[in-house]
C-alpha angles and dihedrals in degrees: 000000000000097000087055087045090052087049103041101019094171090064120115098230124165129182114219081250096058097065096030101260092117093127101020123133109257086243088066091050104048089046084050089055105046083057093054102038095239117150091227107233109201141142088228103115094154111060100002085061089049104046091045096059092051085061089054096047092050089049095244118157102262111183081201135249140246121222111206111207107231082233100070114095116218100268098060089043089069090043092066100036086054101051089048094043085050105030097040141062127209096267093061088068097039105131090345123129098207123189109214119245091047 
């Protein structure tokens, strides 16, 4: 995330810390963020995705969520998170589950 700070430093960007969700259920989360707006970024393809999913399927407003692959250095973390952040706007990811790079 600082390197993405550093290159975009006008993004809103907040960590699950900053806010105190570090070890928070994905459910709660998720729930946190649809409150808030906020499109989740995580490496978690395994229960964030699903849960996820479930909130789709429920119908329950879902902002959307990134999933960063494991094989992607820094650098082309950032890459992705910055064209998204940039090329998008909050309604593409609206109830979408996304795998970065796309």
């Amino acid at each position: 995330m600082a390197g993405l700070r550093r290159r975009q430093p006008a993004l809103d960007l907040v960590r699950v810390q900053d806010v105190g969700l570090r070890r928070t259920p994905d459910a709660a989360i998720l729930e946190w963020a649809a409150q808030h707006g906020r499109v989740v970024v995580s490496v978690d393809k395994k229960t964030l995705a699903v849960d996820a999913w479930d909130r789709v399927a429920r119908g329950v407003p879902m902002p959307g969520v990134a999933i960063l692959r494991i094989l992607l250095t820094i650098g082309q973390a950032i890459d992705e998170l910055e064209i998204i952040a940039l090329a998008g706007n909050p309604d593409d990811f609206r109830d979408q589950v996304i795998f970065l790079p796309l």
